[in-house]
LUMVEXSE-169816 format. One line per field, with one value per residue (C-alpha): residue in three letters; residue number from 0; x, y, z. Coordinates in Angstrom, 2 decimals, always signed. Example, Ala and Ser with C-alpha at 12.3 -4.5 7.8 and 13.67 -1.06 7.14 Angstrom:
BEGIN
rest = (ALA SER)
nr = (0 1)
X = (+12.30 +13.67)
Y = (-4.50 -1.06)
Z = (+7.80 +7.14)
//
This chain:
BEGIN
rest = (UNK UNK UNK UNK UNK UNK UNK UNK UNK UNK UNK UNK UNK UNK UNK UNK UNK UNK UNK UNK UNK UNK UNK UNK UNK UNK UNK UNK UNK UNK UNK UNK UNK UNK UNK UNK UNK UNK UNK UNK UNK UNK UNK UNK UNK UNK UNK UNK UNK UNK UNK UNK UNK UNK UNK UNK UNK UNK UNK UNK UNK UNK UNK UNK UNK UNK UNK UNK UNK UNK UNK UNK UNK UNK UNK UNK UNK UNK UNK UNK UNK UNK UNK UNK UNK UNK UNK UNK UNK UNK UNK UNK UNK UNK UNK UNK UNK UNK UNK UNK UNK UNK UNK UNK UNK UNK UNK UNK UNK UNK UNK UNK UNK UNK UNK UNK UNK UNK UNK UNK UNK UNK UNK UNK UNK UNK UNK UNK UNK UNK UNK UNK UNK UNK UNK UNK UNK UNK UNK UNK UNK UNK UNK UNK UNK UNK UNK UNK UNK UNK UNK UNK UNK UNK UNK UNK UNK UNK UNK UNK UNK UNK UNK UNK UNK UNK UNK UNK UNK UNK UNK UNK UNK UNK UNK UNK UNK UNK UNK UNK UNK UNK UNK UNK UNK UNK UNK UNK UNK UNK UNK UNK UNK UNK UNK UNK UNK UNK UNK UNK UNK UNK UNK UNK UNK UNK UNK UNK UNK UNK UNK UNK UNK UNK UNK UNK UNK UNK UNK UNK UNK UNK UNK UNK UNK UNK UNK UNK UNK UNK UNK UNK UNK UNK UNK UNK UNK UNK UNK UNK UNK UNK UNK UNK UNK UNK UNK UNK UNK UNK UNK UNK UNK UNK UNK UNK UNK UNK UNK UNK UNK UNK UNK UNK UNK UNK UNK UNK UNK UNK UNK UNK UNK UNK UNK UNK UNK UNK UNK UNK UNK UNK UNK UNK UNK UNK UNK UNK UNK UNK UNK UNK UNK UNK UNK UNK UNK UNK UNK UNK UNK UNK UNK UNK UNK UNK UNK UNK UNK UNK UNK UNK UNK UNK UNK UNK UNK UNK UNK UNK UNK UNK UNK UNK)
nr = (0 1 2 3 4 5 6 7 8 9 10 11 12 13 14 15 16 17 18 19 20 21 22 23 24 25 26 27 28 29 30 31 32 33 34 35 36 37 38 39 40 41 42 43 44 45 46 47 48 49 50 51 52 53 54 55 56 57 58 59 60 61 62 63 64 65 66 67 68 69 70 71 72 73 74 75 76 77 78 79 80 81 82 83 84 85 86 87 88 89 90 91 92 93 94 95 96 97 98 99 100 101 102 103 104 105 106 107 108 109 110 111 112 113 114 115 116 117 118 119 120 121 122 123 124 125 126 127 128 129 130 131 132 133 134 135 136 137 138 139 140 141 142 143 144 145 146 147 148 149 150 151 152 153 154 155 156 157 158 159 160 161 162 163 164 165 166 167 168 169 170 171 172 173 174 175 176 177 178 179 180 181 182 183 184 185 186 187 188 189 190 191 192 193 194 195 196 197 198 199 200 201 202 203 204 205 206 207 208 209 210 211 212 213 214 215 216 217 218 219 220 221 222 223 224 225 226 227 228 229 230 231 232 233 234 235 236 237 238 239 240 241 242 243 244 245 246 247 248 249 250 251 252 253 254 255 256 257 258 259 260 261 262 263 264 265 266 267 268 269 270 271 272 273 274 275 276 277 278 279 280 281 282 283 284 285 286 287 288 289 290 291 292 293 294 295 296 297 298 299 300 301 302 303 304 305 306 307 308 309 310 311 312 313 314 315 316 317 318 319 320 321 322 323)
X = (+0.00 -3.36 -5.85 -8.00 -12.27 -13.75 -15.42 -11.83 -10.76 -12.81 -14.74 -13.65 -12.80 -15.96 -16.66 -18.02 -21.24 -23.94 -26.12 -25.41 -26.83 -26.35 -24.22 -22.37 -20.22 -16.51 -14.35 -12.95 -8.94 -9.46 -10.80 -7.91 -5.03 -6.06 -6.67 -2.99 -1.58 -3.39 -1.78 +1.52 +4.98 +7.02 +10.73 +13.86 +16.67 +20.14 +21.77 +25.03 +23.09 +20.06 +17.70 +14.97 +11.73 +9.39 +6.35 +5.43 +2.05 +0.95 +2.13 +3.44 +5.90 +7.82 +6.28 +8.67 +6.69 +9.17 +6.73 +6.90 +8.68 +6.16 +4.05 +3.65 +3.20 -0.73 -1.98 -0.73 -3.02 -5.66 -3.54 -1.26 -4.38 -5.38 -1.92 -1.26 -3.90 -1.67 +1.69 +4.04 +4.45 +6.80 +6.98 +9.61 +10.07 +13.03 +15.86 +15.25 +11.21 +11.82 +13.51 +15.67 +16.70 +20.25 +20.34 +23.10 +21.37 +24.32 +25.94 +23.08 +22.18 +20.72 +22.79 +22.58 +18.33 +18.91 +21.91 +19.31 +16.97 +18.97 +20.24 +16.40 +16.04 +19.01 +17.98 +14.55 +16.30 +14.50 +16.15 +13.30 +10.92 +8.60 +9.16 +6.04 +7.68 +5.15 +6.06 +10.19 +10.28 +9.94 +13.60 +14.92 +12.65 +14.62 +18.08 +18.03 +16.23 +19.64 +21.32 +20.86 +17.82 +18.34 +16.13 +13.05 +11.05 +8.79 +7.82 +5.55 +5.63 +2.56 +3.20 +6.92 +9.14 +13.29 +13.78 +11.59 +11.48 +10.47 +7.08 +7.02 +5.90 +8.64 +10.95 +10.46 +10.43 +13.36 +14.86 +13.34 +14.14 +17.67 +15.99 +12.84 +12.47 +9.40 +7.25 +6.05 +3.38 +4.18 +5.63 +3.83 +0.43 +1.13 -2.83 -3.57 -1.14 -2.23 -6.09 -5.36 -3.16 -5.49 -8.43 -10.60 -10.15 -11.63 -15.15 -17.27 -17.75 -14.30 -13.79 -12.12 -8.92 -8.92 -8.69 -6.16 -4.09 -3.68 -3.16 -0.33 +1.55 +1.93 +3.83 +7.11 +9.92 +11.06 +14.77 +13.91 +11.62 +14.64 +16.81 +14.93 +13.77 +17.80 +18.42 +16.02 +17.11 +20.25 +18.53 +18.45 +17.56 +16.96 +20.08 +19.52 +16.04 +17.23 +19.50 +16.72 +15.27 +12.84 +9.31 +7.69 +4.08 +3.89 +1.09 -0.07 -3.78 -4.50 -5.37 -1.71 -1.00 +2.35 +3.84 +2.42 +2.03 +5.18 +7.56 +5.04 +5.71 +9.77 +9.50 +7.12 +9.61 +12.57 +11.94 +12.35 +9.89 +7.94 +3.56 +2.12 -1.84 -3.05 -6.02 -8.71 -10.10 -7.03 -4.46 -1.56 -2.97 -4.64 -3.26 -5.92 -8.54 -8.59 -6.63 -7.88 -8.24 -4.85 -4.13 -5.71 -3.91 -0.73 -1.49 -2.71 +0.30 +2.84 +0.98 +0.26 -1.07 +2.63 +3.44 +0.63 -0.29 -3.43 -4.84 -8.04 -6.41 -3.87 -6.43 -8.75 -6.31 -4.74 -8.73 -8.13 -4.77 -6.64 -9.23 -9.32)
Y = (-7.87 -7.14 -5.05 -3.24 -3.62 -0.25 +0.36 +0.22 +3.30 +4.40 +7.32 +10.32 +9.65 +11.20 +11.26 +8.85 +9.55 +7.86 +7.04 +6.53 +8.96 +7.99 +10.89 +11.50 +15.18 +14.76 +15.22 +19.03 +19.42 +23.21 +21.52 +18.45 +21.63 +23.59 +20.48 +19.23 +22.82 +22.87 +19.28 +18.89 +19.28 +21.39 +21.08 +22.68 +20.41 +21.59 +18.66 +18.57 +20.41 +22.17 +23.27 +20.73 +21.50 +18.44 +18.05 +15.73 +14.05 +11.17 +8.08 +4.52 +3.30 +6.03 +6.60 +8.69 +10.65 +11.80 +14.09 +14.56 +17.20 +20.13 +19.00 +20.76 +19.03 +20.51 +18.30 +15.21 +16.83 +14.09 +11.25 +11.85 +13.02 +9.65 +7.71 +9.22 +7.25 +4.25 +6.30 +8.58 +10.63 +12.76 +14.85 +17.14 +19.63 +19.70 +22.35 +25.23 +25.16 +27.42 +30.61 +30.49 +27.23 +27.98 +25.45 +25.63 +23.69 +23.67 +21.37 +19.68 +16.09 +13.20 +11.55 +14.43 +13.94 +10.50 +11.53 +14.35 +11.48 +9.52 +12.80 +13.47 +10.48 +10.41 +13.63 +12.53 +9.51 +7.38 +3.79 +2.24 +3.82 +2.48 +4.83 +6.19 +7.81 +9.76 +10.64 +11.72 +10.99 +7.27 +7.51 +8.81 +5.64 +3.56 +4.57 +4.58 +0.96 +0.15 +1.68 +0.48 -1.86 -2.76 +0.42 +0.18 -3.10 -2.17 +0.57 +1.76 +4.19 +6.18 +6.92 +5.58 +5.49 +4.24 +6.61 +9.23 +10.53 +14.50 +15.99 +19.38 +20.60 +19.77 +20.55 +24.42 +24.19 +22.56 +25.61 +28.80 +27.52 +29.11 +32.28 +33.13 +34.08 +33.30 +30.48 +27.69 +29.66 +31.97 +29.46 +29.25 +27.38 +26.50 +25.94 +24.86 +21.52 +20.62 +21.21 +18.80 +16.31 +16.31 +17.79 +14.57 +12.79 +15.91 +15.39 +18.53 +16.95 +17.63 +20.90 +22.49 +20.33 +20.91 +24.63 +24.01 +21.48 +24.58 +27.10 +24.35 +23.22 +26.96 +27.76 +25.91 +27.76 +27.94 +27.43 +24.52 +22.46 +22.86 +21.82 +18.25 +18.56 +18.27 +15.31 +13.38 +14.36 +12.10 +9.50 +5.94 +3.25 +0.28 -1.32 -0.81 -2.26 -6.24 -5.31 -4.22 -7.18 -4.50 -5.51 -2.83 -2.10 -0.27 +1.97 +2.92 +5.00 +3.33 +6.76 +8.83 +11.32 +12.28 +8.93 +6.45 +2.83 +1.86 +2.95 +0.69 -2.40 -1.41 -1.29 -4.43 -5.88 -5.17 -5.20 -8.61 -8.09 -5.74 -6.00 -4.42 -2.91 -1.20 +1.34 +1.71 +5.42 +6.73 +9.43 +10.90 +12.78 +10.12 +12.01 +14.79 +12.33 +9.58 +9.92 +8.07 +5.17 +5.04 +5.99 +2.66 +0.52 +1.28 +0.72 -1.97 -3.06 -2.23 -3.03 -6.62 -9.56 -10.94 -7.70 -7.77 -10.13 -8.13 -8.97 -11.16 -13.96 -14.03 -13.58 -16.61 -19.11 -17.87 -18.74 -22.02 -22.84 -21.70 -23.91 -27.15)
Z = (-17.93 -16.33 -17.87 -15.44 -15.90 -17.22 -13.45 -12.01 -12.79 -15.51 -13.70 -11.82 -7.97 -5.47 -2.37 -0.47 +1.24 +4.27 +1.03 -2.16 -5.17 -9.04 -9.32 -5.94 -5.89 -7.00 -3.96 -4.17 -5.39 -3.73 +0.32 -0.50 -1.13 +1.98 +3.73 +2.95 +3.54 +7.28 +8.28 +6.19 +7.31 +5.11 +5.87 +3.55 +3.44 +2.60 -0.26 -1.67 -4.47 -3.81 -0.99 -0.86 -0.29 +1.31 +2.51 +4.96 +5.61 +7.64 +9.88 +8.86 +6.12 +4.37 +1.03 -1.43 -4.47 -7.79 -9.44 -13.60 -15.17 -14.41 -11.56 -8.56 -4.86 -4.94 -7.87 -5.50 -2.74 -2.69 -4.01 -0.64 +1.49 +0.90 +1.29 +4.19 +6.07 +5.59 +4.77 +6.00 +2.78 +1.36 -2.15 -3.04 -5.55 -8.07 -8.52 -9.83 -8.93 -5.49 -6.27 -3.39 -3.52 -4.51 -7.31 -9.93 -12.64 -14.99 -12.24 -11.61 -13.74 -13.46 -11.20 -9.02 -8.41 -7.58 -5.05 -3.62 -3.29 -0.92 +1.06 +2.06 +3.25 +5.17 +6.49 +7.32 +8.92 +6.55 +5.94 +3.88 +1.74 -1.09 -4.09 -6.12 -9.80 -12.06 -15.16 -14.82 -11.80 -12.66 -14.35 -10.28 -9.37 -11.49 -10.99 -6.91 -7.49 -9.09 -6.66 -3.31 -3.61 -0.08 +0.32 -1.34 -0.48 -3.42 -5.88 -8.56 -11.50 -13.39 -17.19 -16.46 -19.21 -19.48 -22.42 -24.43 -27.50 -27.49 -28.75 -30.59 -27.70 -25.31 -28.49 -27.86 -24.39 -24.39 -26.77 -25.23 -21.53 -22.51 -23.91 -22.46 -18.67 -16.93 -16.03 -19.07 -19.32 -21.54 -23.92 -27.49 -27.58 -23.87 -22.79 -26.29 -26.43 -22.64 -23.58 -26.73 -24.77 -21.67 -21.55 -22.60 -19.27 -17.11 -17.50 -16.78 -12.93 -11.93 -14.36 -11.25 -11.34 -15.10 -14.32 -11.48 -13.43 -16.16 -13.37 -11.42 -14.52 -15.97 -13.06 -13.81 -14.66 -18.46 -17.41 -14.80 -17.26 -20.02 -17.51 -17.09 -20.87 -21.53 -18.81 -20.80 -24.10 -23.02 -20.84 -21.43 -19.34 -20.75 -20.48 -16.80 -16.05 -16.14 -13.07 -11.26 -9.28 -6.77 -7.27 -9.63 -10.26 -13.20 -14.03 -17.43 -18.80 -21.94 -23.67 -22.75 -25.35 -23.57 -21.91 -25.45 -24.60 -26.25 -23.86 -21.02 -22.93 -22.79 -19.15 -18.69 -21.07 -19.26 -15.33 -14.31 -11.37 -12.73 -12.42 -15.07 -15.25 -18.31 -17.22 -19.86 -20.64 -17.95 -19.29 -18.13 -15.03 -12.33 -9.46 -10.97 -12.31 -10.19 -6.79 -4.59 -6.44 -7.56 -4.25 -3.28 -5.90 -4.98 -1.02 -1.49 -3.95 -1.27 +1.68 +0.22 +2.23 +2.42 +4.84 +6.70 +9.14 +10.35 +6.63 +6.59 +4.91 +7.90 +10.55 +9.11 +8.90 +12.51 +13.76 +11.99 +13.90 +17.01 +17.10 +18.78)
//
């Protein structure tokens, strides 16, 4: 396992200026959302069990992003506006999140996200992707890496996890979602157990994605988060992970309150191929507090010097065959 320096990831991503300042401006979530909306493709694809909403940025290698359990696609807005310089991207929302999508999510389980998975790319005529799972969406990750590895040269997960046990939080949620209408939040202490379980890695610099991760997560439905809260109520995948022989980078803040450390060293434990970096002072939201340079890692982790030939390694020791 590699443990990342302090510098690596240890401050807020911002924006890169024609001369440097001691305190530069952190890059704005709000320009990065109406930037993404302006350029991205949003397409609804009819599944076998849902209609799929995905949004489509950028040219190059298909890049696939499984979101957690009560993300939406704007708090990915400058991790993709940033992939997609190297990517063609695509995030898609799960059932239940559009109210149209005609989702039945009593006949909808686990199974069923990773068969949606492979219908969008089918759809999207898509016959190799690398995978990108935050959160849940590392356990779809997982499962279509056992599935057809053929299609996934590589992957990488963010506060991944093969099984979980459930906070108190995600206890009631997981309760209510079959008695409470609405959106999470109105569930009890809603803001209170994200401000305790989060708030520590949004330094006053960047205190408009804390304010727009609060406004994003409260609008998951109560009956679609219970309906993932059960799936991983009855998920285990650790007897899986030693089939899986896909290259995985896996992707861990040192200071998660939701994802703990424990259920890291399962997966580094397990995946035969996996690489694992532990990021010191990260939590559980990069894709909010530090985009772009996770947004880097992973590019560079799929688009490694093996793959390219136009890397500087490549091109130095081509001069050397070259010369005389």
């Amino acid at each position: 396992m590699t443990e990342l320096p302090d510098q690596t990831l240890a401050q807020p991503d911002q924006e890169n200026s024609g001369q440097r300042s001691p305190c530069p401006t952190p890059a704005s979530l709000l320009k990065a959302v109406s930037d993404y909306n302006s350029r991205a493709e949003v397409r609804v694809i009819q599944t076998s069990h849902y209609r799929t909403t995905c949004r489509i940025l950028g040219e190059g290698p298909a890049l696939i992003v499984s979101p957690g359990v009560a993300s939406t696609y704007e708090g990915f807005t400058l991790f993709l506006n940033k992939l997609s310089e190297q990517f063609r991207t695509i995030i898609y929302d799960y059932p239940g999140d559009q109210p149209n999508d005609q989702a039945r999510l009593s006949k909808i389980g686990h199974d069923q996200l990773v068969e949606n998975l492979f219908e969008v790319m089918d759809s999207l005529n898509i016959g190799r992707a690398f995978l990108v799972g935050t959160s849940f969406g590392s356990t779809i990750t997982f499962k279509a890496l056992a599935r057809d590895p053929r299609r996934f040269p590589k992957a990488a997960v963010q506060g991944g996890f093969a099984r979980r046990k459930f906070s108190p939080a995600e206890k009631i949620g997981l309760k209510l979602g079959r008695l409470v209408p609405g959106d999470i939040g109105r569930l009890p202490l809603h803001q209170q157990i994200l401000t305790y379980n989060n708030k520590i890695h949004f330094p006053p610099e960047i205190d408009e994605r804390w304010t727009h991760y609060l406004e994003q997560n409260s609008k998951t439905p109560i009956h679609s988060l219970a309906h993932r809260l059960g799936m991983m109520s009855r998920l285990d995948l650790r007897p899986l992970l030693p089939t899986i022989q896909t290259p995985v980078l896996l992707v861990q803040g040192n200071e998660d309150r939701i994802v703990p450390r424990l259920y890291f060293d399962e997966l580094q434990a397990g995946l035969p191929q996996a690489q694992a970096l532990l990021v010191p002072l990260v939590g559980h939201q990069p894709h909010y507090t530090h985009p772009e340079s996770m947004a880097q890692l992973m590019g560079g982790y799929f688009l490694g010097c093996e793959e390219h030939a136009e890397c500087a390694s490549h091109s130095h020791e081509n001069e050397k065959k070259d010369e005389p």
